[in-house]
N, C-alpha and C positions, 0 to 999 in steps of 0.2 A: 867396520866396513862402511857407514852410513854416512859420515860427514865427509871424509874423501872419495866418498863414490865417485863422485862428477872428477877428480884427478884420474883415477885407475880407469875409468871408461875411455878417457879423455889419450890418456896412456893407451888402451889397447890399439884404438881409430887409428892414430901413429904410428904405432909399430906394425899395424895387418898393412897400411899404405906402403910406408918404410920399406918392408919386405916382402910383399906379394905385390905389390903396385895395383893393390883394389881400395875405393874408396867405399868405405860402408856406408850402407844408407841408416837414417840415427833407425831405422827398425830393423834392422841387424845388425846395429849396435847394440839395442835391445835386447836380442838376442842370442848375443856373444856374450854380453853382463849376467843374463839369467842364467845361463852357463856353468861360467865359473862361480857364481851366487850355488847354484844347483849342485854340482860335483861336490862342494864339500857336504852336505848332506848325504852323496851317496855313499860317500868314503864312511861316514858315519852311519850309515848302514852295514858294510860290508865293515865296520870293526867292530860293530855290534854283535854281529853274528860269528864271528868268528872268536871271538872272545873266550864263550866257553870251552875250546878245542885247545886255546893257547890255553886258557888258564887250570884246566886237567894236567896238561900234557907236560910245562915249562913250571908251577907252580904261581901259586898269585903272584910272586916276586918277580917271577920270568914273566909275566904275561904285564906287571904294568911297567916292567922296566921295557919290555918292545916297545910300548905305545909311548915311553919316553924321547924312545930314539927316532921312533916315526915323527914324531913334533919338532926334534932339534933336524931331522933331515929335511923336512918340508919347510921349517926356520930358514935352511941356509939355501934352499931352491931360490924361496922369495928374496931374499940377499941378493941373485945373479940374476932377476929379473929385468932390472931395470941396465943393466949392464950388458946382457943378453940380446938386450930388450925384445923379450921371448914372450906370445902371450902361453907357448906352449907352456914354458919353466910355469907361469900364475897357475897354469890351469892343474899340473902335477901335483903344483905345492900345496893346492887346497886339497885336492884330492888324500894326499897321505897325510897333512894337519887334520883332516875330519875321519881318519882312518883311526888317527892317534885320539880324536875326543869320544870316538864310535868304543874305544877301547877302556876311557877312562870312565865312561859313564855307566858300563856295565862290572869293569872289576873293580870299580874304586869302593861303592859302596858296599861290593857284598865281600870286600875286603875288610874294611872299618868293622861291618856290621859281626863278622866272624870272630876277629879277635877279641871284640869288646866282653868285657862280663852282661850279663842277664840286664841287669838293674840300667846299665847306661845303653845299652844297644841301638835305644830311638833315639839318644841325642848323637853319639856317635856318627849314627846313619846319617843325620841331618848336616855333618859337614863335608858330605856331596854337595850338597846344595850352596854351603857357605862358599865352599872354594869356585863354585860355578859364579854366584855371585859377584865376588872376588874377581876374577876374572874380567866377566861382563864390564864392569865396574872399572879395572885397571883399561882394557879397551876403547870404552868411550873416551877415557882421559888422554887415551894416548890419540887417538884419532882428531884431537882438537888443534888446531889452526896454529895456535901459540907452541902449540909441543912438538907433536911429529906430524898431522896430517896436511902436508906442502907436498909440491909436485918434486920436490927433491927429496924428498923423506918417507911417503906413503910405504915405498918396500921396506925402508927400518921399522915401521910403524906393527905392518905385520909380522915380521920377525922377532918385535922385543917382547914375543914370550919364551922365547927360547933359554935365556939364563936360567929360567923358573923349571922348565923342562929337564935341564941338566943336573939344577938342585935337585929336583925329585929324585933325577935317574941314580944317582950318587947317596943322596938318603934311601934311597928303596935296596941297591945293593950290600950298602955296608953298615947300614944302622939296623932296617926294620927286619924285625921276625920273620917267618916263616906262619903261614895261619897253621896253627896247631889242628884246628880241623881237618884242615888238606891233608895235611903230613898223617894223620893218627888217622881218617875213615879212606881218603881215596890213596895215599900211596901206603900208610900199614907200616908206616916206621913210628910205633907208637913211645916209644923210649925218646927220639927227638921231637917228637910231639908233645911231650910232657917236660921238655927241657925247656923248649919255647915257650910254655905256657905260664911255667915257671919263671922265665926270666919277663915275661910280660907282665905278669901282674907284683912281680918282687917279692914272692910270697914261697918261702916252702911247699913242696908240691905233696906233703904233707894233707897240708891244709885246704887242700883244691878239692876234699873228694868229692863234692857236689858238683863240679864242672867234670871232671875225671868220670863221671855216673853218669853223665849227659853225653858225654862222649861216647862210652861204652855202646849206650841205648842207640846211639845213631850209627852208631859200627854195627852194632847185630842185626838193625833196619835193612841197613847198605848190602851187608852181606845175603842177606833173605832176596836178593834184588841183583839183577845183571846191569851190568854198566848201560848209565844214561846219557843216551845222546840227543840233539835236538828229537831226532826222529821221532824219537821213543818218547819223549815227553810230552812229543803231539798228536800221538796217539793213546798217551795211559787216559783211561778214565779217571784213574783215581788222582790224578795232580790236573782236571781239565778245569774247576773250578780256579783253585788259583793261581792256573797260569790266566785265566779269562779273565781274571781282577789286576794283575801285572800289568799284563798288555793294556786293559780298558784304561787303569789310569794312566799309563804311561800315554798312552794315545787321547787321552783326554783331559791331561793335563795340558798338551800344546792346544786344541784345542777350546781351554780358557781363556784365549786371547790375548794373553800374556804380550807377543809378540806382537799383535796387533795395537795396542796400546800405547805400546814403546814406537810404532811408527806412527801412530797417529799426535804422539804428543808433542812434539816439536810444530804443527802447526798447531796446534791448542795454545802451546805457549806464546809460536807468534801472534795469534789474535788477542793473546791476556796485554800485548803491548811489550814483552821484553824486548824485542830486537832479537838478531841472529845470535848475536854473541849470547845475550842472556839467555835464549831458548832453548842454543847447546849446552847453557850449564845449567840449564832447569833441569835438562835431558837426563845430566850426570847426578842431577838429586833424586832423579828416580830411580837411578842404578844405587845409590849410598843409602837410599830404603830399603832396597832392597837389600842388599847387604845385612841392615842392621836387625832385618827381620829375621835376616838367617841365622845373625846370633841371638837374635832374642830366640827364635823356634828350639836352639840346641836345649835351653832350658824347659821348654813348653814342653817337648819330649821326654822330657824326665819326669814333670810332674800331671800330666793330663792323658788321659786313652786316645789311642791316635784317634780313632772315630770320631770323638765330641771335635777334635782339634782337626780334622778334615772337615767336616758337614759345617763348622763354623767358620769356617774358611772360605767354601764353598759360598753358602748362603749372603755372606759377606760382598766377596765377590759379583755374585747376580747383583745382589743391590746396587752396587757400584757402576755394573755395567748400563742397568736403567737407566738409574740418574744421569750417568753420561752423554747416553743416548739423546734425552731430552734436553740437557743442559748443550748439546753440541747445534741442536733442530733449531733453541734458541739465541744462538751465540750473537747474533746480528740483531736479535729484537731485545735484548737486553744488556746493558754494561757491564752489569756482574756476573752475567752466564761465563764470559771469559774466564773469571777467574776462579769461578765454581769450577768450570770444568777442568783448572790446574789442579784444584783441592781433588777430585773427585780421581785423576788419573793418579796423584800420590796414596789415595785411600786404597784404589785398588790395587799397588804395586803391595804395600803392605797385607792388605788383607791375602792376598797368591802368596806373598813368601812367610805366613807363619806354618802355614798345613798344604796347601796344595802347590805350592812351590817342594818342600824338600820330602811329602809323605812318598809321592811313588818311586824316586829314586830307592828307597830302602828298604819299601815294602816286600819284596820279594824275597827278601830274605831273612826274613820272617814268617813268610808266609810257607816257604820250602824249606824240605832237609837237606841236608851236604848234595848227597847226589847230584838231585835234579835242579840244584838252586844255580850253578853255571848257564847250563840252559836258559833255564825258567828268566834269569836274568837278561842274558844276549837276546832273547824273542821281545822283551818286553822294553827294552833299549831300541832296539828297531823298530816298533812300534813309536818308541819316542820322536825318533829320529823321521820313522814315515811322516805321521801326525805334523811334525815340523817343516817336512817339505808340501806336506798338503796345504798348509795355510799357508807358507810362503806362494806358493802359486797361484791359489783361489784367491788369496784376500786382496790382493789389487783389482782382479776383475770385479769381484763384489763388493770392493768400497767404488770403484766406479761406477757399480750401474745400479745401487741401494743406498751409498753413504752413510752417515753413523748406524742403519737399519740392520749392518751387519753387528754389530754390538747384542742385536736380540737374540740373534742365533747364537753366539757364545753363550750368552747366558741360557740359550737353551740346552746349548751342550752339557754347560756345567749343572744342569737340571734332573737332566736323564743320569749323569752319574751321581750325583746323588743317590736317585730312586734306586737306582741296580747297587750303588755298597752300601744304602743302609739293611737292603735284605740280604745279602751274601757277605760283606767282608767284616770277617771276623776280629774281636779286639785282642792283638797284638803284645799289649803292653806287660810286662813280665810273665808273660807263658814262655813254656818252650817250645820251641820249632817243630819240634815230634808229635807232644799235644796238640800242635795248629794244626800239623798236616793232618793227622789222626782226624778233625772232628770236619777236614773235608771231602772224603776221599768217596761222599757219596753223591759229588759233583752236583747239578742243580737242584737234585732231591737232599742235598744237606742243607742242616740246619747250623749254621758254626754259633750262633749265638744263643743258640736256646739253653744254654745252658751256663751263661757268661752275661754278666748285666755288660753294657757298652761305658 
């Protein structure tokens, strides 16, 4: 949305004249842009939360195949916009594509993270993050001048994720399993549960009985327990601890500034001297960092405890954000501050995408059992999702009235989580889900680590 912003606004001004016969003034232009910018956020709230309902109720398969169909619909709104020339159609379209990302950012991972065996489950989990990447990544490219972002092309622009959409929808129905979890503790068809599990891992089911044992242990948990619905999760005592580390990182993982970054880097780059052109495709090298962080994180995950690989991530991060800070104060009084400050905005795309880029996406399901992990999940997605409309909003008024100064309050963000999951969040990495829950269930008065080096 960022390099043809100034088309799509330019687009709206047109078509409200067009057909209402009002001219806006550019401060309700303004805020007609924040708008549709803002809807899909909420769409992404409102599929976050709803997630765990569809994905009980339809199974993980029915619930990501909906949010498939919500992305190839809201695809094809954006398609009749410019033909319409409806700012209503923009405004729908965004609304049900953030319904569909509200959806995949809550079942995707605690889908991954279910099928997976014990041993891969963090690297697994971490390609939420890869495909987010991915994404981002495919976006900026398509948004560029040379590709699609022209004033005759910006609506094919946002629609060309929709092939990708249709592949999913098509691999999610006829190729991918069934989570054997779902199927064997919440619906209790345990003979197809074991059939799946079986064909997932190509393994005689035989030879499963240490997964089959895991299962059992969370079926007679589930059963000890009446069905979990938001409500009820935010009310147990005993799951208030790690639903408060879901949400905390989800919610502060956006504000790591991430996003702010990614806006502020395009003039960083034109003061290093690229040019327009170069500065969009500097832009696009901080998405292909990104990116390559999230394949490198898949393997980080498999051999590092998520904690060492979050708090160094973290820590990383803060630095990053100082240095910038100062390097931005100086950019006029020194020639090389420009390009420090390039080096500095790529250190810190990296340092976010080995741990605190793809850890909260997957922590949750880890952190919970079958039950309450739908939930647990959809609360902590909204969270994500809130977080991200909070700094979408705040950060322009406080780069205006503090400039790089708001850099220090990220890093004080990312400070305070810190402090709060080095005392509460427990390490994750080859335990089981039942043990995790088990060693928190005595909410701020637990200890999860005292008894587990980090």
């Amino acid at each position: 949305m960022n390099n043809p912003a100034h088309l799509m606004q330019s687009f709206c001004n047109d078509s409200i004249r067009e057909r209402y016969n009002v001219q806006l003034s550019s401060y309700e232009l303004q805020v007609l842009w924040s708008v549709i910018v803002s809807v899909f956020l909420i769409g992404g709230v409102s599929g976050s939360l709803i997630a765990s309902w569809l994905s009980d109720r339809f199974g993980r398969k029915g619930a990501l195949s909906i949010g498939n169909v919500c992305g190839i619909v809201g695809a094809v709104l954006f398609m009749f916009v410019r033909i319409m020339n409806s700012v209503e159609l923009f405004l729908l379209g965004r609304v049900i594509v953030g319904l569909s990302g509200g959806l995949a950012t809550s079942l995707v991972p605690m889908y991954m993270t279910e099928i997976a065996p014990l041993k891969l489950r963090g690297a697994v989990g971490v390609l939420c993050q890869l495909g987010i990447t991915c994404g981002v990544l495919m976006g900026q490219i398509a948004g560029l001048e040379t590709v699609l972002g022209t004033s005759e092309s910006w609506h094919i622009m946002l629609a060309s994720f929709s092939p990708l959409c249709l592949a999913a929808l098509l691999l999610t129905v006829l190729t991918l399993p069934e989570s054997p979890k779902y199927l064997y503790i919440i619906r209790g068809e345990q003979g197809k549960a074991l059939k799946e599990l079986s064909r997932l891992r190509n393994m005689d089911i035989m030879l499963l009985q240490n997964e089959i044992a895991s299962l059992q242990q969370e079926l007679a948990t589930r059963s000890a327990n009446k069905t979990w619905s938001i409500k009820r999760v935010l009310r147990e005592p005993t799951v208030r601890l790690a639903l408060f580390l879901v949400c905390l990182l989800q919610f502060g993982q956006q504000l790591s500034g991430i996003n702010a970054v990614f806006y502020y880097s395009n003039t960083i780059f034109l003061s290093a001297g690229l040019g327009i052109a170069g500065a969009q495709y500097a832009t696009i090298a901080t998405g292909v960092a990104n990116m390559g962080m999230a394949v490198i994180s898949v393997m980080v995950m498999s051999l590092f405890s998520r904690r060492k690989v979050l708090f160094l991530s973290c820590y990383l991060c803060i630095g990053c954000l100082l240095f910038l800070k100062l390097s931005i104060a100086l950019i006029h009084k020194a020639s090389f501050m420009s390009w420090l400050s390039t080096v500095l905005v790529l250190a810190y795309v990296i340092s976010y995408g080995i741990g605190l880029g793809p850890i909260p996406y997957f922590i949750g399901s880890e952190l919970f059992d079958v039950g309450p992990r739908p939930s647990a999940m959809s609360l902590g997605s909204m969270f994500n999702w809130g977080g991200n409309f909070l700094v979408g909003m705040m950060f322009p008024s406080l780069q205006a009235a503090i400039g790089s100064y708001v850099f220090l309050i990220f890093a004080g963000c990312i400070q305070i989580l810190v402090i709060i999951n080095q005392t509460y969040l427990p390490e994750t990495r080859g335990r089981n889900t039942t043990e995790i829950a088990a060693a928190m269930t005595q909410g701020f008065k637990s200890k999860p680590n005292a008894t587990f080096a980090a």
